[in-house]
PyMOL Python script that loads the backbone (N, CA, C, O; Angstrom):
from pymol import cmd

cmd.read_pdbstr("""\
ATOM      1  N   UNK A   1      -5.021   7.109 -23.850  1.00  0.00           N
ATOM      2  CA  UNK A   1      -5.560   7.354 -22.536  1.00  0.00           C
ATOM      3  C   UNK A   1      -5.667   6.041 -21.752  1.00  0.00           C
ATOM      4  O   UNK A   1      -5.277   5.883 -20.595  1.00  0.00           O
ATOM      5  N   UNK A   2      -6.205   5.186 -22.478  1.00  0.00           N
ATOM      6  CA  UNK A   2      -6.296   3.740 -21.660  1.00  0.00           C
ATOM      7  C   UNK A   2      -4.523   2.855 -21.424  1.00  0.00           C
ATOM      8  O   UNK A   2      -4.381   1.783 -20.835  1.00  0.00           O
ATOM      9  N   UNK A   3      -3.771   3.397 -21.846  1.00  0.00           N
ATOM     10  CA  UNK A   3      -2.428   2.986 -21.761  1.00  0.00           C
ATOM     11  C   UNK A   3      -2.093   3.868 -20.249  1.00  0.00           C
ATOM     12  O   UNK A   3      -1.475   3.382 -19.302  1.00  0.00           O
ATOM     13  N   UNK A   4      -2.620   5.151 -20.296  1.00  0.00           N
ATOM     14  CA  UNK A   4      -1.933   5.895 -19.333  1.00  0.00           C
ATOM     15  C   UNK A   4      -2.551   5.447 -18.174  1.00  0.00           C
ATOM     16  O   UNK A   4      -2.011   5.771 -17.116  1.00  0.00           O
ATOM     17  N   UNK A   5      -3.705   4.680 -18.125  1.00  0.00           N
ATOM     18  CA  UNK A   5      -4.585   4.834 -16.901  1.00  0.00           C
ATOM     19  C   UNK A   5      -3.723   2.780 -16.532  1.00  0.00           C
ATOM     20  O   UNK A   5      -3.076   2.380 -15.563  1.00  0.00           O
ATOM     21  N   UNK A   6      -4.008   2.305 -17.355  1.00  0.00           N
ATOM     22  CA  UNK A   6      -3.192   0.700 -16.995  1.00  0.00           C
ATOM     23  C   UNK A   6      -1.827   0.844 -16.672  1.00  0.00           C
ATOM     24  O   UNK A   6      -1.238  -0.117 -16.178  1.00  0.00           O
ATOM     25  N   UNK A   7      -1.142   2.088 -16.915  1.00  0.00           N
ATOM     26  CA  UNK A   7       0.310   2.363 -16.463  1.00  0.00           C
ATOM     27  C   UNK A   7       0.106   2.415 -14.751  1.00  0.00           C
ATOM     28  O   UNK A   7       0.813   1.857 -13.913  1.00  0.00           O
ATOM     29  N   UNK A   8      -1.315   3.428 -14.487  1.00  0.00           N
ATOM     30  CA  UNK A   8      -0.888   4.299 -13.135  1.00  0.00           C
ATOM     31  C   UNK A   8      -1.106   3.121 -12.373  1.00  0.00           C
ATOM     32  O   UNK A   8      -0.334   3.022 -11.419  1.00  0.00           O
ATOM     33  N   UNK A   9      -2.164   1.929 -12.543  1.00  0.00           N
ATOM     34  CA  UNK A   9      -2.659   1.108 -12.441  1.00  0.00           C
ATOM     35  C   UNK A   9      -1.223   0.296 -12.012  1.00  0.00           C
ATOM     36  O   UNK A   9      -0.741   0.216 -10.883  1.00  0.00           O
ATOM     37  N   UNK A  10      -0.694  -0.288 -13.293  1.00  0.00           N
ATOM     38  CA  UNK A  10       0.091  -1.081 -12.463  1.00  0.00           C
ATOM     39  C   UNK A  10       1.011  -0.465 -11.743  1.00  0.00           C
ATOM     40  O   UNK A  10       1.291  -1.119 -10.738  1.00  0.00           O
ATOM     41  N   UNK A  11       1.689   0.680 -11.859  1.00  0.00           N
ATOM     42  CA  UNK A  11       2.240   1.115 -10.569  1.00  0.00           C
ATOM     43  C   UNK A  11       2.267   1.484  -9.415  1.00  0.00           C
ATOM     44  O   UNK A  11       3.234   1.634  -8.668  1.00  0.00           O
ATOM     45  N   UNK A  12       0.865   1.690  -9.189  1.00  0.00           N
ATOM     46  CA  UNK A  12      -0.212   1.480  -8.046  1.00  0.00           C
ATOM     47  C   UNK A  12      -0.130   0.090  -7.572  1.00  0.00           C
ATOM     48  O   UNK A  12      -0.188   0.042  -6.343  1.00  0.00           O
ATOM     49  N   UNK A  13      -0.016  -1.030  -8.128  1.00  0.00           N
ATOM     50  CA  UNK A  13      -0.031  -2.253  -7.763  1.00  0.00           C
ATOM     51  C   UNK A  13       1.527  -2.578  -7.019  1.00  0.00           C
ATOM     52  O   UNK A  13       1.831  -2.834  -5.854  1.00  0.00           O
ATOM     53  N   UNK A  14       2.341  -2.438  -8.282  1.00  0.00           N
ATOM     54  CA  UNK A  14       3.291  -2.498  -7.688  1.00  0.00           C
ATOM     55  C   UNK A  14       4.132  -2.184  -6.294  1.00  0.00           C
ATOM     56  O   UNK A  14       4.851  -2.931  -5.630  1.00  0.00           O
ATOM     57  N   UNK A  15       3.705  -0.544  -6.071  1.00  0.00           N
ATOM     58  CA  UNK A  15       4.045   0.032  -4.991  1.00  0.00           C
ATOM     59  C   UNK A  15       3.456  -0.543  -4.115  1.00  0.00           C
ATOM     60  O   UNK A  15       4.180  -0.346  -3.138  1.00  0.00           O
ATOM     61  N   UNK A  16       2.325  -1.338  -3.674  1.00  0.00           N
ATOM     62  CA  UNK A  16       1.283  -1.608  -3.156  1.00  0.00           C
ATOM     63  C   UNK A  16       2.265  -3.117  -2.378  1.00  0.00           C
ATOM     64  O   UNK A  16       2.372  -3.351  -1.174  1.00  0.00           O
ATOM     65  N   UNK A  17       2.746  -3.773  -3.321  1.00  0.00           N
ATOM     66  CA  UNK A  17       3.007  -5.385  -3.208  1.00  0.00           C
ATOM     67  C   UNK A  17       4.517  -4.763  -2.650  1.00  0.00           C
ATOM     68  O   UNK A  17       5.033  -5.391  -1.726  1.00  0.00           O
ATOM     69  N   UNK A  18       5.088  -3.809  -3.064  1.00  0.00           N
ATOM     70  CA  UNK A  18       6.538  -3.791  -2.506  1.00  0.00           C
ATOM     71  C   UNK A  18       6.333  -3.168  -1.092  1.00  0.00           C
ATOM     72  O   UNK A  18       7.289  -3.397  -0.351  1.00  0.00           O
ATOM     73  N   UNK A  19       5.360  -2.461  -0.547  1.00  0.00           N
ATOM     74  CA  UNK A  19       5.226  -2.257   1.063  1.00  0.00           C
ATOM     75  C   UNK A  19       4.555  -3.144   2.075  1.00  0.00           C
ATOM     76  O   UNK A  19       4.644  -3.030   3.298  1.00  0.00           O
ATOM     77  N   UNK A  20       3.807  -4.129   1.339  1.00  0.00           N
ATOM     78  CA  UNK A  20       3.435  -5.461   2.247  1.00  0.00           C
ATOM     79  C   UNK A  20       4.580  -6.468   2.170  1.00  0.00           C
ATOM     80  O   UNK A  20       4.925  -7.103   3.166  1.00  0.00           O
ATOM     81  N   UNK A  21       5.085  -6.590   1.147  1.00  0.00           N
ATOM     82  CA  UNK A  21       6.383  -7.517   1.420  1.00  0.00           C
ATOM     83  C   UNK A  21       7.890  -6.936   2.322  1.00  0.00           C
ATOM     84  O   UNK A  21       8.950  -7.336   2.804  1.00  0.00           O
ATOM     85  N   UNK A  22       7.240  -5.984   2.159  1.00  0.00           N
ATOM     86  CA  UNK A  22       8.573  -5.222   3.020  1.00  0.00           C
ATOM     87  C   UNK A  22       8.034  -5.310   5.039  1.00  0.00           C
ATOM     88  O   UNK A  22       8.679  -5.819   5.956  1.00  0.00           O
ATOM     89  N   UNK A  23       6.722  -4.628   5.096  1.00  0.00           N
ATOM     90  CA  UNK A  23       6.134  -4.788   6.409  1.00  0.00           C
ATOM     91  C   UNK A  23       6.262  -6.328   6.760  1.00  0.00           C
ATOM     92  O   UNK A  23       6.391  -6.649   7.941  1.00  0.00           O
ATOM     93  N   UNK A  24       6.237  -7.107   5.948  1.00  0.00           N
ATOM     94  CA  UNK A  24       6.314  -8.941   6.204  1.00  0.00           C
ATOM     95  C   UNK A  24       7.775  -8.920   6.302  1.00  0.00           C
ATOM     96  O   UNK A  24       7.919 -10.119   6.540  1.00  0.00           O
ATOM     97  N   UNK A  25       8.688  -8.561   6.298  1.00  0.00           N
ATOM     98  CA  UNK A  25       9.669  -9.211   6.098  1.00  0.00           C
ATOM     99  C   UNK A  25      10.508  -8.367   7.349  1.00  0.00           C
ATOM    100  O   UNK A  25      11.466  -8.948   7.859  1.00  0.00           O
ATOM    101  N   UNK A  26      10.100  -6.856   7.881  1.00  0.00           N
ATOM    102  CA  UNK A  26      10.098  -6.206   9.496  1.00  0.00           C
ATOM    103  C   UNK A  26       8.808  -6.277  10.416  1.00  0.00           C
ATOM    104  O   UNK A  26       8.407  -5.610  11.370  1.00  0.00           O
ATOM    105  N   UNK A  27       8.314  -7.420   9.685  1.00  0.00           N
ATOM    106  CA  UNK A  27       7.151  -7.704  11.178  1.00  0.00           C
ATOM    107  C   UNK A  27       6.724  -6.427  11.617  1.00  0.00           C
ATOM    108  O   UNK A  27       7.308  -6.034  12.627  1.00  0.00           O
ATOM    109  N   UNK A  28       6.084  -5.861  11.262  1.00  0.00           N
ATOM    110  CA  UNK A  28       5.268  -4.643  11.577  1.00  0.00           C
ATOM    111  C   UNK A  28       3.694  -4.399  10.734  1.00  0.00           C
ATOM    112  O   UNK A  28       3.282  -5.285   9.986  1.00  0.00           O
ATOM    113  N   UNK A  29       3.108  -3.451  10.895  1.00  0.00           N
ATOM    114  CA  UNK A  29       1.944  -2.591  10.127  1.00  0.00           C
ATOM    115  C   UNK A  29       1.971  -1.356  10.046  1.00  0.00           C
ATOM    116  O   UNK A  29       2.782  -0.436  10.153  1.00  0.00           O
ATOM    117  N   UNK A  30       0.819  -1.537   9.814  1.00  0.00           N
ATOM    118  CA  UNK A  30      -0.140   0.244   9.709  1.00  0.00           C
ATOM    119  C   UNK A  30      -1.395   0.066  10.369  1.00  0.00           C
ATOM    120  O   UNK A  30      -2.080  -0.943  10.538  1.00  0.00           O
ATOM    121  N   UNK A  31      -1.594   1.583  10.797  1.00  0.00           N
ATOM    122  CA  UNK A  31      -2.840   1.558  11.943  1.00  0.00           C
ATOM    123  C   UNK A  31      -3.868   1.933  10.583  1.00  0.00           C
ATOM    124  O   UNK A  31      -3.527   2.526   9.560  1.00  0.00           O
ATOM    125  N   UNK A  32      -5.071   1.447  10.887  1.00  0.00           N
ATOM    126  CA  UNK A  32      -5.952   1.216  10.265  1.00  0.00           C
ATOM    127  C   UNK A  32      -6.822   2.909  10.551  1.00  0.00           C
ATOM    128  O   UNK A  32      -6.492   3.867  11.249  1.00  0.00           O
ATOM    129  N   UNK A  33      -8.062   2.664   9.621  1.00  0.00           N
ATOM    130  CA  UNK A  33      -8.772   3.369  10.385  1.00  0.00           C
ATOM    131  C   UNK A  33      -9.834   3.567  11.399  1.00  0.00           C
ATOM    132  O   UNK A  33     -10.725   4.404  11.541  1.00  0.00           O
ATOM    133  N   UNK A  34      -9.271   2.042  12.357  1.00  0.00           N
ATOM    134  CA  UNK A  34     -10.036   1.744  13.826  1.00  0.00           C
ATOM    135  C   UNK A  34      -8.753   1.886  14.508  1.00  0.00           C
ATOM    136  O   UNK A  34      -8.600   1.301  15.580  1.00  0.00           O
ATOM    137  N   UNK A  35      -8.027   2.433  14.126  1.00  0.00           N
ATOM    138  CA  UNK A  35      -6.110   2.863  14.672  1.00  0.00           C
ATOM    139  C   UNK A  35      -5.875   1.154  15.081  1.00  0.00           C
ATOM    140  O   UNK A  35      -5.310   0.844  16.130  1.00  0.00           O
ATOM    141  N   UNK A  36      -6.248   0.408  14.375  1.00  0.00           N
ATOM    142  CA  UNK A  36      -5.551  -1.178  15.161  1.00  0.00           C
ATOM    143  C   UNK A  36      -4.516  -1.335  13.844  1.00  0.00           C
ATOM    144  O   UNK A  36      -4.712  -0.935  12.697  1.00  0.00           O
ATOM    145  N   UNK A  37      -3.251  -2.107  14.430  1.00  0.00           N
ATOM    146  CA  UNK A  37      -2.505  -2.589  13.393  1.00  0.00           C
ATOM    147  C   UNK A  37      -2.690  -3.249  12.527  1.00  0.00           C
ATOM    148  O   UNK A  37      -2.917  -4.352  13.025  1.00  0.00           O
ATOM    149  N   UNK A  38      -2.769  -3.345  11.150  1.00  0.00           N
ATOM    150  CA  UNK A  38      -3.110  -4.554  10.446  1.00  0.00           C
ATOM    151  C   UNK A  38      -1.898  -4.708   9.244  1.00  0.00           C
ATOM    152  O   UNK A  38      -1.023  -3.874   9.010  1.00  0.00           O
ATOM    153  N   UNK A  39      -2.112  -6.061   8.530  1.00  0.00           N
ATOM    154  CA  UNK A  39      -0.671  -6.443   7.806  1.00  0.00           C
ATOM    155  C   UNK A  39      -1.564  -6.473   6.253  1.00  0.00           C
ATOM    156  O   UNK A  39      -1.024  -6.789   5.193  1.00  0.00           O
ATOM    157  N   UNK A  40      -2.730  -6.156   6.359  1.00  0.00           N
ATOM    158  CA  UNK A  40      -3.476  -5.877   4.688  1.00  0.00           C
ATOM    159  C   UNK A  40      -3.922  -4.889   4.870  1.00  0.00           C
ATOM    160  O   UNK A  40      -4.826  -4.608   5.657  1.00  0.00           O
ATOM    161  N   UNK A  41      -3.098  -3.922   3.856  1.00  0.00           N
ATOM    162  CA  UNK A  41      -3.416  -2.638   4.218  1.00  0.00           C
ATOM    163  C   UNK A  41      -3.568  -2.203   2.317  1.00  0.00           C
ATOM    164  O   UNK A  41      -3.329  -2.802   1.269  1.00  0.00           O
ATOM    165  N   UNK A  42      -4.072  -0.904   2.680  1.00  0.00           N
ATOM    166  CA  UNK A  42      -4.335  -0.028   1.260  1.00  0.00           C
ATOM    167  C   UNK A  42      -3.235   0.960   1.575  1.00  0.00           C
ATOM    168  O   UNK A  42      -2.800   1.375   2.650  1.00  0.00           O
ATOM    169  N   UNK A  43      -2.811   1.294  -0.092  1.00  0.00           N
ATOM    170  CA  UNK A  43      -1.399   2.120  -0.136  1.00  0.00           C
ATOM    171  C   UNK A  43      -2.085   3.406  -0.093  1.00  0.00           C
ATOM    172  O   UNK A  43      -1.286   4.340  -0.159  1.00  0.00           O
ATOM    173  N   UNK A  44      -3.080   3.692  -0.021  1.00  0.00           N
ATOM    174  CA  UNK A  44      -3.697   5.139   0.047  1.00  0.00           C
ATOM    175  C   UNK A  44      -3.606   5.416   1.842  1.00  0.00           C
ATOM    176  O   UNK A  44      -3.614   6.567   2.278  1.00  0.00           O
ATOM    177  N   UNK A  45      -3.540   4.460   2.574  1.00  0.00           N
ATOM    178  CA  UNK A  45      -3.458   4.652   4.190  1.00  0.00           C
ATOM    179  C   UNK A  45      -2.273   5.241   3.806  1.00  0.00           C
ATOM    180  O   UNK A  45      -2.204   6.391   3.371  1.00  0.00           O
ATOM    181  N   UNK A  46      -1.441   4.579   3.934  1.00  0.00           N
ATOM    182  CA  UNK A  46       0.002   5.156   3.821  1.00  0.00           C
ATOM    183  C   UNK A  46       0.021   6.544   3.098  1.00  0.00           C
ATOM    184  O   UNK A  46       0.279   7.400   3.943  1.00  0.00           O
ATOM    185  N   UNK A  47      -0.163   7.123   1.792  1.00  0.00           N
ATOM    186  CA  UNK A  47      -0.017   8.240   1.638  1.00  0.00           C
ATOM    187  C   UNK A  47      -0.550   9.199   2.468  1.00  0.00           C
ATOM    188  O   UNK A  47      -0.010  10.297   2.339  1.00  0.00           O
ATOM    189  N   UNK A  48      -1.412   9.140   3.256  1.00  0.00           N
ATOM    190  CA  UNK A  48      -2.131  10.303   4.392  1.00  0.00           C
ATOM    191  C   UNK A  48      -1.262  10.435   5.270  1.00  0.00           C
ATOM    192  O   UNK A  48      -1.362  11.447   5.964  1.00  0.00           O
ATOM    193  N   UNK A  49      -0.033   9.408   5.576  1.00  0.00           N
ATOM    194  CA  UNK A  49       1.498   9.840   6.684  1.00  0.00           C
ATOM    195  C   UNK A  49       2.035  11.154   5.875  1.00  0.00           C
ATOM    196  O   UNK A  49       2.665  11.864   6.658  1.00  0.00           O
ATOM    197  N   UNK A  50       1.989  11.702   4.569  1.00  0.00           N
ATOM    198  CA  UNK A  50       2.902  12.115   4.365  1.00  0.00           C
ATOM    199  C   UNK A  50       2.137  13.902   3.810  1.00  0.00           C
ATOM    200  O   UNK A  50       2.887  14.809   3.449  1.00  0.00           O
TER     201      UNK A  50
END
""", "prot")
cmd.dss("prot")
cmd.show_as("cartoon", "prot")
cmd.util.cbc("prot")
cmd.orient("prot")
Protein backbone atom coordinates (compact mmCIF):
# COMPACT_ATOMS: atom_id res chain seq x y z
CA UNK A 1 0.00 0.00 0.00
CA UNK A 2 2.74 2.47 0.86
CA UNK A 3 4.49 1.65 -2.58
CA UNK A 4 1.15 2.41 -4.29
CA UNK A 5 0.55 5.68 -2.55
CA UNK A 6 4.66 6.95 -3.25
CA UNK A 7 3.92 5.77 -6.90
CA UNK A 8 0.69 8.17 -7.24
CA UNK A 9 2.84 10.58 -5.41
CA UNK A 10 5.55 10.74 -7.65
CA UNK A 11 3.49 10.88 -10.60
CA UNK A 12 1.62 13.58 -9.28
CA UNK A 13 4.92 15.34 -9.04
CA UNK A 14 6.00 14.61 -12.10
CA UNK A 15 2.99 15.68 -14.10
CA UNK A 16 3.08 18.70 -11.97
CA UNK A 17 6.95 19.78 -13.03
CA UNK A 18 6.21 18.76 -16.77
CA UNK A 19 3.24 21.57 -17.03
CA UNK A 20 5.22 24.42 -15.35
CA UNK A 21 8.14 23.77 -17.50
CA UNK A 22 6.11 23.60 -20.41
CA UNK A 23 3.88 27.02 -19.41
CA UNK A 24 7.73 28.53 -18.94
CA UNK A 25 8.90 27.65 -21.97
CA UNK A 26 5.13 29.22 -23.98
CA UNK A 27 5.10 32.10 -21.65
CA UNK A 28 1.71 31.67 -20.46
CA UNK A 29 -0.51 30.46 -17.15
CA UNK A 30 -3.47 29.47 -15.46
CA UNK A 31 -6.15 31.59 -13.94
CA UNK A 32 -6.09 31.12 -10.42
CA UNK A 33 -8.81 31.08 -8.14
CA UNK A 34 -8.90 35.09 -7.97
CA UNK A 35 -9.15 34.29 -12.06
CA UNK A 36 -5.54 36.25 -12.20
CA UNK A 37 -2.85 34.49 -14.19
CA UNK A 38 -0.21 32.92 -12.32
CA UNK A 39 3.06 30.76 -13.39
CA UNK A 40 2.90 28.58 -9.77
CA UNK A 41 0.17 26.80 -10.10
CA UNK A 42 -1.38 23.39 -8.55
CA UNK A 43 -2.04 20.49 -11.07
CA UNK A 44 -5.43 20.00 -9.42
CA UNK A 45 -6.38 23.74 -11.04
CA UNK A 46 -5.78 22.27 -14.18
CA UNK A 47 -7.79 19.09 -13.81
CA UNK A 48 -11.17 21.19 -13.11
CA UNK A 49 -10.59 22.39 -17.22
CA UNK A 50 -11.44 19.05 -18.01
Amino acid sequence: MLFLMSLCVFVYNLGQRQLKNTLQIIKTGIKNKLVKLTMTLILIWVFKYF
